[in-house]
C-alpha positions in Angstrom: 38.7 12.9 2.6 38.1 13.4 -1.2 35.2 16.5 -1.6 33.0 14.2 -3.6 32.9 11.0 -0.8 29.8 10.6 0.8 29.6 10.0 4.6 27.1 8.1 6.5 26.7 7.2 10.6 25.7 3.9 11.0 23.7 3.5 14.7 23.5 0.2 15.8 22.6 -1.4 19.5 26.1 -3.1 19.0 28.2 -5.3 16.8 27.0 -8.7 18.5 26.6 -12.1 16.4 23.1 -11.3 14.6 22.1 -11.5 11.7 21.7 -7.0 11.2 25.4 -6.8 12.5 27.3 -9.4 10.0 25.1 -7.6 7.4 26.5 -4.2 8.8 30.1 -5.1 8.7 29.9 -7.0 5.8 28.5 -3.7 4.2 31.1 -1.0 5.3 34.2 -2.5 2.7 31.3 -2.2 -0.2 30.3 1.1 0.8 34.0 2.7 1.2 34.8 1.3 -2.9 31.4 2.8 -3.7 32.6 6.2 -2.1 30.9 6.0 1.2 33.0 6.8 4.4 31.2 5.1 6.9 31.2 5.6 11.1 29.5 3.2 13.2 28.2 4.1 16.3 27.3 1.6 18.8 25.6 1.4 22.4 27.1 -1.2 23.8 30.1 -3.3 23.8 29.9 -6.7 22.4 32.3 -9.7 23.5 30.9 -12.0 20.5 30.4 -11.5 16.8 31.6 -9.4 14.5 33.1 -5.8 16.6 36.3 -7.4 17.0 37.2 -7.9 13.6 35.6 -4.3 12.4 38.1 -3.1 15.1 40.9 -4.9 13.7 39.9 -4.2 9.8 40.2 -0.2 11.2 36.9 0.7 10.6 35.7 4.0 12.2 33.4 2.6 15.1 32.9 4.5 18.5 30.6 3.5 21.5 28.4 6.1 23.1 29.4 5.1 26.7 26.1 7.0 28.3 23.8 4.6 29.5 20.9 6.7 30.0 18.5 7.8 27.5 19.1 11.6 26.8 22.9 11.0 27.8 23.4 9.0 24.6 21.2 11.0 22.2 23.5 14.0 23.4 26.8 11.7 22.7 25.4 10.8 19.2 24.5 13.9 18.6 28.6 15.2 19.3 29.0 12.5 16.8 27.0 13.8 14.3 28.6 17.2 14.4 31.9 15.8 14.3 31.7 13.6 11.2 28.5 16.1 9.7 27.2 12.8 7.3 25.0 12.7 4.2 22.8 10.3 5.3 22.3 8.2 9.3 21.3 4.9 9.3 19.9 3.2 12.1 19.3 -0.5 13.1 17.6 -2.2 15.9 15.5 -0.8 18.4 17.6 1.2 21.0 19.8 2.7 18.4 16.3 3.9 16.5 15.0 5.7 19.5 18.0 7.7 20.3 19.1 8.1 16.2 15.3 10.0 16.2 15.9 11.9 18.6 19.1 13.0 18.0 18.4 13.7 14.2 15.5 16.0 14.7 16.2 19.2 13.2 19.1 18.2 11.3 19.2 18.2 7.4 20.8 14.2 7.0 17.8 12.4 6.9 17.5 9.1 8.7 17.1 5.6 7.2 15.7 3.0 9.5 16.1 -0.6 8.8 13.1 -3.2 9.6 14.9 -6.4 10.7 12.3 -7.6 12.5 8.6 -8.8 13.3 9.1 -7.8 17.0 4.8 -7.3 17.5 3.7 -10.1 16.0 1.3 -11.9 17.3 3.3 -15.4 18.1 5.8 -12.9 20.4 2.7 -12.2 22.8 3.0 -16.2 23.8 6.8 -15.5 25.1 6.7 -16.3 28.8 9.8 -13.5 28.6 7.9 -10.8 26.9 5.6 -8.4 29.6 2.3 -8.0 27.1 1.9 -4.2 28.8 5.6 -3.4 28.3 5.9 -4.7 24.4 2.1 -2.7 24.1 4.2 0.6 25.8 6.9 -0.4 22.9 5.6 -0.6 20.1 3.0 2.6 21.2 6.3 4.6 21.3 7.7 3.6 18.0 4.7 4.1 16.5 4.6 7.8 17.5 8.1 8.0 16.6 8.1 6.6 13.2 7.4 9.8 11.9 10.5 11.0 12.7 12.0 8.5 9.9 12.4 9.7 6.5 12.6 6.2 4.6 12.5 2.6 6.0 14.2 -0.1 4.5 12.7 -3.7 5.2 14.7 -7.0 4.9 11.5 -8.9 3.8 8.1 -8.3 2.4 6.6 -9.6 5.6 8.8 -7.6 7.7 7.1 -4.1 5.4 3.5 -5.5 5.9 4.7 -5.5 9.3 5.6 -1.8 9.8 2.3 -1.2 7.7 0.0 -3.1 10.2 1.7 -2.4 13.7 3.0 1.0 13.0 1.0 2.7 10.8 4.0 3.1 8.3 3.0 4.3 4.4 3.9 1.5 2.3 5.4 4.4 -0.2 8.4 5.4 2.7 9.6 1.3 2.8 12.3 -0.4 0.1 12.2 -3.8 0.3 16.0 -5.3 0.4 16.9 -8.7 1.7 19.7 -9.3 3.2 23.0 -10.8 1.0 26.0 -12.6 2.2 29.5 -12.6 0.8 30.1 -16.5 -1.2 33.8 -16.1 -0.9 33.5 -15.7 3.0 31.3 -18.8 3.0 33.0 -20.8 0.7 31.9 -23.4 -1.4 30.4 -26.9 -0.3 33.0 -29.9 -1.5 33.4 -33.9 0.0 37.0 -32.6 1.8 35.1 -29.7 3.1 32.6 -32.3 4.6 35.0 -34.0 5.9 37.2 -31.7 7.3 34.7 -30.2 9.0 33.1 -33.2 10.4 36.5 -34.3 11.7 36.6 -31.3 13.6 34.1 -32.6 15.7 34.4 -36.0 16.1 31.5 -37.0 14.0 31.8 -39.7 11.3 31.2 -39.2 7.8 28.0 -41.6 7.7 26.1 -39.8 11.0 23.4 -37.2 10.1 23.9 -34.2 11.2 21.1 -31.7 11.7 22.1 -28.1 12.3 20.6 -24.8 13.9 21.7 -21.6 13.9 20.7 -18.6 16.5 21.0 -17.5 20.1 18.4 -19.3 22.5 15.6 -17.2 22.3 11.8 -18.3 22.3 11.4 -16.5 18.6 14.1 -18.9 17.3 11.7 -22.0 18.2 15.0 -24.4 19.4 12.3 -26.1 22.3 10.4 -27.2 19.2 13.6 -28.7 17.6 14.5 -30.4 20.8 10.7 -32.4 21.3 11.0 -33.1 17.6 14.4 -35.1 18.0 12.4 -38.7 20.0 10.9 -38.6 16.5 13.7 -38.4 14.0 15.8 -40.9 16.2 13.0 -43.4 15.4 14.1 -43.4 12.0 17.7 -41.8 12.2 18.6 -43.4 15.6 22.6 -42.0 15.1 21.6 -38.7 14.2 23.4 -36.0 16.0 21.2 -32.3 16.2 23.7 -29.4 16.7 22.9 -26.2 18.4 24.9 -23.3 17.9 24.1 -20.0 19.3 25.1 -17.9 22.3 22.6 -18.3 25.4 20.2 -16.1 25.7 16.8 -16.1 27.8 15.4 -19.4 26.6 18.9 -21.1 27.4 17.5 -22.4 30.9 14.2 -24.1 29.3 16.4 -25.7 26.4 18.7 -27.1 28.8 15.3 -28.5 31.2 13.8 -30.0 28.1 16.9 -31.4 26.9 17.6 -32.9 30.4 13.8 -34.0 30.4 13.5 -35.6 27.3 16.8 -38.0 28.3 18.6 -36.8 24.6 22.2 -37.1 25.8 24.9 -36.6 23.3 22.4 -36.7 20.0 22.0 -33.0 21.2 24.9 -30.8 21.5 25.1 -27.4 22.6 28.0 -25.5 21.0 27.6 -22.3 21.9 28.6 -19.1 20.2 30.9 -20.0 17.2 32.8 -18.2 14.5 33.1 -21.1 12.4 29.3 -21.3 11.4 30.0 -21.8 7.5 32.0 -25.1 8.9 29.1 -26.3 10.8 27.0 -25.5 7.8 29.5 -27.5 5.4 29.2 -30.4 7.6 25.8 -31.3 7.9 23.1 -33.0 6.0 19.9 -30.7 7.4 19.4 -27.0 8.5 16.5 -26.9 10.5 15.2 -23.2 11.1 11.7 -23.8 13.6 11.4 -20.0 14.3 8.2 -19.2 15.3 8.5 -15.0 14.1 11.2 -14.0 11.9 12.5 -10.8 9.8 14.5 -13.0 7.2 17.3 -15.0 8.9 20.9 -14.6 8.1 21.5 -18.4 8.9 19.0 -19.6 6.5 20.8 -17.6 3.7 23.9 -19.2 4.8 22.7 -22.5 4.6 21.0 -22.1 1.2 25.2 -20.7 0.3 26.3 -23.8 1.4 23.9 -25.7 -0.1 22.2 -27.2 2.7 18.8 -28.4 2.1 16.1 -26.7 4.5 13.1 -27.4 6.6 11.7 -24.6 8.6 8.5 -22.9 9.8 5.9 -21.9 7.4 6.0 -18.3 8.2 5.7 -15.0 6.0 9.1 -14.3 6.2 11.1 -17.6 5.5 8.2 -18.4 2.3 10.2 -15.3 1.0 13.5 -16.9 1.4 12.8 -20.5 0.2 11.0 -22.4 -2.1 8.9 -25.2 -0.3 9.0 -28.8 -2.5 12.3 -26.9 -4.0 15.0 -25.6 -1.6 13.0 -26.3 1.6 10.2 -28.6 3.3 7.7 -26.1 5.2 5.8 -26.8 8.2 3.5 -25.5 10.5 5.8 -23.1 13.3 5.5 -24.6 16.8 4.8 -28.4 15.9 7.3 -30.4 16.8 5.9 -33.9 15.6 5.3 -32.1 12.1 9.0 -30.9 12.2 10.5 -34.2 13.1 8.8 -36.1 10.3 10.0 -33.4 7.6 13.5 -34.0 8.9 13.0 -37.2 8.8 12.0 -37.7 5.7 14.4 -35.8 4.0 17.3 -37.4 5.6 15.9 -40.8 4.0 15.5 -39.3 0.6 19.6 -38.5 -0.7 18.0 -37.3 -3.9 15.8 -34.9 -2.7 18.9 -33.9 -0.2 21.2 -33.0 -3.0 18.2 -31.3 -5.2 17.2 -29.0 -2.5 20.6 -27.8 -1.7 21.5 -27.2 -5.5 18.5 -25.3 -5.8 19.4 -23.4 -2.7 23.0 -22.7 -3.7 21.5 -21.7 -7.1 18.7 -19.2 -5.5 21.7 -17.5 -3.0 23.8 -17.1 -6.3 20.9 -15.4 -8.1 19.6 -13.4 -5.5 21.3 -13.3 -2.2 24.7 -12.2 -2.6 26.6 -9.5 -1.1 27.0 -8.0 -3.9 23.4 -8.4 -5.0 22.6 -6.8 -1.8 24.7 -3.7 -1.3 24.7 -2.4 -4.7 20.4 -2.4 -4.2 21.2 -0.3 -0.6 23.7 2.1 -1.8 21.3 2.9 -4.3 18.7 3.3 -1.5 21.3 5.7 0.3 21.7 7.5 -3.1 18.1 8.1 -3.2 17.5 8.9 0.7 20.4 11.5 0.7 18.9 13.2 -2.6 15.7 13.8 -1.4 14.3 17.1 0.3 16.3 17.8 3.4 13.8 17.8 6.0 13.6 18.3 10.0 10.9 18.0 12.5 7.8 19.8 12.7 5.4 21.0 15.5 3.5 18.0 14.9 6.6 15.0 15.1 6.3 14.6 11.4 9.5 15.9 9.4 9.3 18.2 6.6 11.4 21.0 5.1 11.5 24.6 6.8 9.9 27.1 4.4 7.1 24.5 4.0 6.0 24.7 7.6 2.6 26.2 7.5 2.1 26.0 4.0 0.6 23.0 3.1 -0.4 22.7 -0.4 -4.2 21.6 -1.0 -5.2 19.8 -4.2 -7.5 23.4 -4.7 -4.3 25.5 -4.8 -2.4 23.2 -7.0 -2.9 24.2 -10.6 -2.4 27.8 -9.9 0.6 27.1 -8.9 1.7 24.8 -11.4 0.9 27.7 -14.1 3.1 29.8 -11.9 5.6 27.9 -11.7 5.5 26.8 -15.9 6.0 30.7 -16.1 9.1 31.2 -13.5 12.6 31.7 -13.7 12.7 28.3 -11.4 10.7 26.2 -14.2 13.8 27.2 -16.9 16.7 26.8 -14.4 15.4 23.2 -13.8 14.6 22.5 -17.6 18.7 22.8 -18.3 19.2 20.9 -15.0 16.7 17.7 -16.6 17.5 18.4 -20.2 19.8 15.2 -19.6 17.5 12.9 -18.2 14.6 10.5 -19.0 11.6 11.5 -18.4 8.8 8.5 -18.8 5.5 9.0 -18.0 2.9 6.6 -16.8 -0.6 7.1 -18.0 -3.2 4.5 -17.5 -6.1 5.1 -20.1 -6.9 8.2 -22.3 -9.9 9.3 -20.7 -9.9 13.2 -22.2 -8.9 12.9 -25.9 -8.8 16.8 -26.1 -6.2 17.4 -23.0 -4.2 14.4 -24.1 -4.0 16.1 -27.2 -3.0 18.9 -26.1 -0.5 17.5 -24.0 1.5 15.2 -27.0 1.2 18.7 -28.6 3.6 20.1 -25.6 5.6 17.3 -25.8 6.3 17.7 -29.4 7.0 21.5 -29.1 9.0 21.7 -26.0 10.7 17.7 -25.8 11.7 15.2 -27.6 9.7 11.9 -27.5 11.6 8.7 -27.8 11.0 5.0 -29.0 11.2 2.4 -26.2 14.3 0.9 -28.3 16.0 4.0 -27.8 15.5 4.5 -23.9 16.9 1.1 -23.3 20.0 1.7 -25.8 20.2 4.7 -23.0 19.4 3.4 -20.3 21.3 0.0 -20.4 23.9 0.9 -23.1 24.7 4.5 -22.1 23.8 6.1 -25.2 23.1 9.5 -25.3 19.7 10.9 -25.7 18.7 14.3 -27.1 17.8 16.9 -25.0 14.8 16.8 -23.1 13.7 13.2 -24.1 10.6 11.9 -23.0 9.0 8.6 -23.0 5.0 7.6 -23.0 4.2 4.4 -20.9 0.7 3.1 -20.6 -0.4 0.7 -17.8 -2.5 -2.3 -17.6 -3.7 -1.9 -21.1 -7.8 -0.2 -20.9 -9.2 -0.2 -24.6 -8.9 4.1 -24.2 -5.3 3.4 -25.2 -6.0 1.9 -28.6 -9.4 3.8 -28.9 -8.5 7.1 -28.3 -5.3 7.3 -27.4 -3.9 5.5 -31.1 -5.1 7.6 -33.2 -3.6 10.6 -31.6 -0.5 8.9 -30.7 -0.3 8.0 -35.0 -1.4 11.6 -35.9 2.0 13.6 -33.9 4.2 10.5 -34.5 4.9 9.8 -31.0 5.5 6.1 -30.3 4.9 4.8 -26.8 4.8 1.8 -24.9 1.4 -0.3 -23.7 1.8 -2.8 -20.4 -0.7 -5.2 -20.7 -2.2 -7.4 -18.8 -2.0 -11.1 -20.1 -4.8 -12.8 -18.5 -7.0 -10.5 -19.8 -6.2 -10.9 -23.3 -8.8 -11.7 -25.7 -11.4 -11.5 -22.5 -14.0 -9.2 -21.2 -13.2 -9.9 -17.7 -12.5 -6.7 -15.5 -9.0 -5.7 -14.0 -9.8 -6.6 -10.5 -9.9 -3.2 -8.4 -12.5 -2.3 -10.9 -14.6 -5.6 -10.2 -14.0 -5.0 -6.3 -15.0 -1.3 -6.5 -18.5 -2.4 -8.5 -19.6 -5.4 -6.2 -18.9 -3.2 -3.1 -21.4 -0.7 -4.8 -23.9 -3.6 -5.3 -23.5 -4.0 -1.7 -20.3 -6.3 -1.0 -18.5 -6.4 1.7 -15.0 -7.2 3.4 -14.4 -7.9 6.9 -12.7 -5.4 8.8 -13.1 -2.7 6.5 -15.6 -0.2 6.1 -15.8 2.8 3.4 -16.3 2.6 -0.2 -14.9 0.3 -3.1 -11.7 2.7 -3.3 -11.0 1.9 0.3 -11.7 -1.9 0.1 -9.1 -1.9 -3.2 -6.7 -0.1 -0.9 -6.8 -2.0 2.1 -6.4 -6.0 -0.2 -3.4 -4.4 -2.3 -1.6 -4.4 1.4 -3.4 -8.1 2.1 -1.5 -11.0 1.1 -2.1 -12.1 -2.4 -4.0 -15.3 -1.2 -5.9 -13.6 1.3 -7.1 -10.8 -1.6 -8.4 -13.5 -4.2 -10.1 -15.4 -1.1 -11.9 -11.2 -0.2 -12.7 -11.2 -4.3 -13.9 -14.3 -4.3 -16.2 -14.0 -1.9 -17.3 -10.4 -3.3 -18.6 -12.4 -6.0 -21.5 -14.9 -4.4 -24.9 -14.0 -5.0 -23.8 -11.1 -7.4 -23.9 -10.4 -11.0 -20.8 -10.9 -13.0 -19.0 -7.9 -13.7 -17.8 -7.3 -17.7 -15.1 -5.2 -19.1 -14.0 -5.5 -22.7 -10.5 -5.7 -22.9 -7.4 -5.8 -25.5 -7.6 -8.8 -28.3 -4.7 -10.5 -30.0 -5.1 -8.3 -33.0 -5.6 -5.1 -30.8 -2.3 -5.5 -29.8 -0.7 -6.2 -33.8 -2.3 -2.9 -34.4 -1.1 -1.1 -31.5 2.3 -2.6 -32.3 1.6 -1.5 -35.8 1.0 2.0 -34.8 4.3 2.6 -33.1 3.0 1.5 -29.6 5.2 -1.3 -28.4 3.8 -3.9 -25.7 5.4 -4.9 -22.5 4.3 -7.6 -19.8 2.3 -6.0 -16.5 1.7 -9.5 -15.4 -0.8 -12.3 -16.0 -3.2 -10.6 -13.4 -1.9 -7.7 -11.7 -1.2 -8.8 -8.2 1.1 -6.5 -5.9 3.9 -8.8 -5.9 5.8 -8.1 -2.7 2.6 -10.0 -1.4 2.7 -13.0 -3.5 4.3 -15.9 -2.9 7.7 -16.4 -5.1 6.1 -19.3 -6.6 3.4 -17.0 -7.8 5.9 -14.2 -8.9 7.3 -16.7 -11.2 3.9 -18.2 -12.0 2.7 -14.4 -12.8 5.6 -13.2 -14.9 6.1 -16.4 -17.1 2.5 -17.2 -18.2 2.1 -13.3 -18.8 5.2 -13.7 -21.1 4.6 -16.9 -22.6 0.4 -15.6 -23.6 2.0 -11.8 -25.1 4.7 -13.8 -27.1 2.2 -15.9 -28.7 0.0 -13.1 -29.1 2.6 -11.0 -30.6 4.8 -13.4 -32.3 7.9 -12.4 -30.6 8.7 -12.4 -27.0 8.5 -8.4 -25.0 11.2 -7.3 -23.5 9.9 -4.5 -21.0 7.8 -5.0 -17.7 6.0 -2.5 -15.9 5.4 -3.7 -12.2 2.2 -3.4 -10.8 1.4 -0.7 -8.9 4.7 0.6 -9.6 6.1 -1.6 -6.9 9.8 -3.1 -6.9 10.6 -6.3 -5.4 14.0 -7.9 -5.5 12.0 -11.4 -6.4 11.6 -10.2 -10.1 14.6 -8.9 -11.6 16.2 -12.4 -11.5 13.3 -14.0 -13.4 13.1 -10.9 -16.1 16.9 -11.4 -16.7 16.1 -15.5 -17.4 13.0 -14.3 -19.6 15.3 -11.7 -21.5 13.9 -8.6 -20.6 15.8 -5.3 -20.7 13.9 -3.1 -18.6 11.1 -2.4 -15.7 9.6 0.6 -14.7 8.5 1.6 -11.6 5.8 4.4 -10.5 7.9 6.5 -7.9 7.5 9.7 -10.0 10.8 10.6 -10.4 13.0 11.8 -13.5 15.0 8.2 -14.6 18.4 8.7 -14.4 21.1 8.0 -17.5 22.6 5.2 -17.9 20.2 3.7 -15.6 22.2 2.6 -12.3 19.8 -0.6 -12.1 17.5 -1.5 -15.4 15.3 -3.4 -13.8 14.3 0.1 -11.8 13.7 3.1 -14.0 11.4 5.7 -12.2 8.9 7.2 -13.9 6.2 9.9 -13.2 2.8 9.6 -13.0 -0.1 11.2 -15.2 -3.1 11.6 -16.4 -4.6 12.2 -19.6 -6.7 15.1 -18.1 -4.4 16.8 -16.4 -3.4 20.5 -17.5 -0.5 21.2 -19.9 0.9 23.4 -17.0 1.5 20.3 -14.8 3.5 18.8 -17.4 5.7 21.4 -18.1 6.5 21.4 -14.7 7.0 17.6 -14.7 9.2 17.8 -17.8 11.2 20.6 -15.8 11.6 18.5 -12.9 9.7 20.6 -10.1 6.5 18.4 -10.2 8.6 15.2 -9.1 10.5 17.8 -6.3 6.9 19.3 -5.2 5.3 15.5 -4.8 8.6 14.6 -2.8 7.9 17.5 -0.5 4.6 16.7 -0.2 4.8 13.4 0.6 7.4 14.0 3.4 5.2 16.8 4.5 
């Protein structure tokens, strides 16, 4: 094994036929060209899916064999001593539980992936589910989640998910979907049709609807089945295939199907390994899940270019694009469901629009390659973080820290101590290499923010924005010890107080502004919460102050935080801000500050609807170029939050960079544009601090402190 390969252990319940084990398998080959030897470790056995062709590929899995609890955290534990990895990943339940309890006080940290909504509330109405058991369930891996240094989340839903049932910061999750590989699925072509239908006796003028997943109540089949009496009415030859291994709602399907007098129009086919075949030959995927974390199927059938109509749930509104790719409707209605299908099979325009679309939104966004390059990164990042191991309490933190918590009171002492320390020089030749960009928000202390471009000018080098990107995209080398100033949101400080300043060291900088605000002396809207909570407003379900409220609706869907605002705002005076005008913006241009797009209102978008991501970064885009007279090509997201949704849409726009807020040193040539860390600051803060971000040790400290 070459010195400089990486190694991770892979825990999994087992390499069945879901949607987390293709996306496993499919992984390891991507991983091992990236130089990442991977072992998988599995529980159990599995007869279907994908183990038997990871076995015959040669890749390094091994099965536990002890079937009790502590027996297999003591097997996995042998494993982890025998392979000594840079990073464990675990997925699924089972494998969670024992991967955090046999990883506590080891230095690989653990990754857990979120593949699921398993406590949501629609899982409560499973007659399979025992209410006090799932309660016991989720209580446990709640107490446990601790013990995870990072979670990765397939979906936004599936993050707000870990947020709300298991107390999980929403700073410890990475959203990543799920990709799939488009030479494994092949293409969609009239011979394929064909072929495929021929396969199973079906003619080439019989609709076909499709469903993919093993009968389980979350996968909503029972709905499909009482929606068929409705789509025979107008599709009297359709056929409605069910593939999917049986599973506990396998004896219900069969009743219903039994009851319901559907015959041959409904065929049960089982577990198959020819799914992108039975994807190619029909007309409709129909995906009636009642709770979902993504679904690998539907991903598959947008590849194959399939046109969709599923449940309206979180989740799947990630994945499609009702009126585009997919018809939505409500989960568990199957008169609703069979009308959708219905329709669309009478509309062959609308058929073939959706699936283009659909193969066009898999091509841009949910590839494997797409996909794996996003979590490698993540395992970059995981494995480069501050080994830590458990602590007295459950949580996981690094040794020497135990005991030594460091309070806000403490902190600029030790900042000035550490500006003065060997430590603060060793790290200033390790960084000299790096980007460092720093996020302010306004300039509210013109004499510290003086002080500090006076540091900056002394001891780095600031950088135009054209130069970062020539660096950061093109590979260009920077000087030593470069530095670039970002502002956020765009507060009139900037070109009041922080302009003239700026002009006077000749240090250019970039301004993210917002574009509905433009030319407007409407507030940013955690600033019109904060004052109509002190005027007395109120949301339900939350008590505190305004800073509370704001935090609690940036983790609210984006539909349900306009709804709390707007409701702030009966009966209450009108709150005014004066914000950036058109010619605010020429002159901060004019002065060397450069302006980016932050959005057209500031919404967190991993809560937004992709139609409103698109809404929100094209109108913002569209209002700066028309105020600038030439189109931005850098984006700041809000609250420093990534979400795979955006990239594709900056690339269309022509943008060349976006920053995030994770307060880290940006690496050179950037290993994904569209995610260039930055640190975050304020124009008050001590010249001390930001030596010791320049340096590096402020971005290690925070780490430690936020694993702490």
């Amino acid at each position: 094994m070459s010195t400089s390969e990486r190694r991770v252990v892979h825990v999994i319940d087992g390499l069945g036929a879901g949607g987390a084990e293709r996306s496993l398998v499919e992984l390891l080959p991507v991983a091992r060209a990236a130089g990442w030897a991977s072992t998988v470790v599995c529980l159990y056995r599995r007869e279907q899916g994908v183990q038997s062709g990871a076995l015959d590929r040669g890749e390094d899995v091994r099965f536990l064999g002890a079937r009790s609890l502590p027996g297999r955290v003591r097997a996995l534990r042998r494993v982890l001593d025998d392979v000594d990895p840079d990073l464990v990943h675990s997925t699924l339940f089972d494998a969670t539980m024992v991967s955090r309890l046999a990883c506590r006080g080891r230095q690989a940290p653990l990754l857990t992936s979120l593949v699921n909504t398993p406590y949501a509330e629609a899982r409560l109405r499973d007659p399979n589910v025992h209410v006090v058991s799932l309660r016991a369930l989720r209580g446990l891996d709640q107490a446990t989640s601790r013990w995870t240094d990072r979670f990765h989340a397939i979906t936004g839903a599936v993050a707000d998910a870990a947020t709300r049932d298991l107390g999980v910061h929403c700073g410890r999750i990475s959203v990543i979907p799920r990709g799939r590989d488009p030479e494994r699925l092949g293409k969609p072509s009239p011979a394929r049709r064909t072929a495929a239908r021929a396969s199973l006796g079906i003619g080439c003028s019989t609709p076909i609807v499709v469903t993919i997943g093993r009968h389980e109540y979350q996968k909503g089949q029972i709905h499909l089945l009482r929606a068929v009496r409705r789509l025979l009415d107008d599709h009297p030859e359709a056929v409605i295939l069910l593939a999917g291994r049986d599973g506990a709602a396998s004896a219900e399907l069969r009743r219903v199907h039994a009851e319901l007098g559907l015959g041959d129009r409904v065929r049960f086919l089982g577990h198959r390994d020819d799914v992108p075949e039975l994807l190619a030959a029909a007309d409709v995927f129909a995906f009636p899940s009642v709770y979902e974390g993504l679904g690998g199927a539907l991903i598959e059938a947008m590849a194959l270019g399939l046109p969709v109509v599923a449940s309206d749930i979180p989740a799947v509104r990630e994945v499609v694009e009702n009126g585009l790719t997919a018809d939505l409707v409500a989960p568990g209605d199957p008169v609703a469901l069979g009308e959708a299908v219905a329709r669309l099979l009478s509309d062959r325009d609308r058929l073939k629009a959706y699936g283009d679309q659909g193969r066009r939104r898999f091509e841009r966004e949910y590839t494997l390659a797409e996909s794996t390059s996003r979590m490698l990164a993540l395992y970059d990042e995981v494995r480069k973080a501050p080994p830590t191991v458990a602590d007295d309490h459950g949580g996981r933190r690094r040794p020497r820290e135990r005991g030594r918590d460091m309070s806000a009171a403490g902190r600029p002492a030790l900042e000035r101590a550490l500006a003065r320390s060997p430590a603060q020089r060793m790290a200033r030749r390790w960084s000299a290499r790096r980007l460092t960009v720093l996020a302010y928000h306004g300039v509210e202390d013109a004499e510290r923010f003086a002080a500090q471009l006076d540091c900056l000018v002394d001891d780095a080098h600031p950088i135009s924005l054209d130069t970062a990107v020539s660096a950061l995209v093109g590979g260009t080398e920077l000087p030593s010890n470069a530095v670039l100033l970002t502002f956020d949101d765009g507060d009139r400080s900037v070109l009041e107080r922080g302009l003239p300043l700026l002009r006077a060291c000749g240090v250019p900088a970039v301004v993210f502004a917002v574009g509905s605000l433009l030319d407007t002396d409407e507030p940013f809207w955690w600033t019109e919460v904060e004052a109509l909570v002190g005027a007395g407003g109120q949301v339900d379900g939350v008590d505190g102050d305004g800073r509370d409220v704001v935090s609690y609706l940036k983790r609210r869907p984006d539909d349900e935080r306009r709804a709390a605002i707007a409701g702030l705002r009966i009966g209450r005076e009108q709150v005014r801000q004066p914000q950036l005008t058109t010619d605010d913006l020429r002159q901060l241009e004019a002065g060397g500050v450069v302006v980016g797009n932050h959005t057209l209102t500031h919404p967190i978008l991993a809560r937004c609807r992709t139609a409103r991501i698109e809404i929100e970064l094209e109108q913002a885009h569209g209002r700066l170029t028309d105020a600038l007279g030439h189109a931005p090509t850098a984006f700041a997201y809000p609250n420093g939050d990534h979400d795979p949704r955006v990239p594709p849409v900056l690339r269309r726009l022509g943008y060349d960079v976006a920053f995030l807020f994770d307060h880290r040193l940006a690496a050179v040539p950037a290993a994904d544009p569209f995610r260039v860390s930055r640190l975050r600051i304020s124009s008050d803060a001590p010249v001390a601090r930001l030596k010791t971000m320049l340096s590096g040790l402020n971005p290690a400290l925070h780490q430690l402190r936020h694993k702490a």
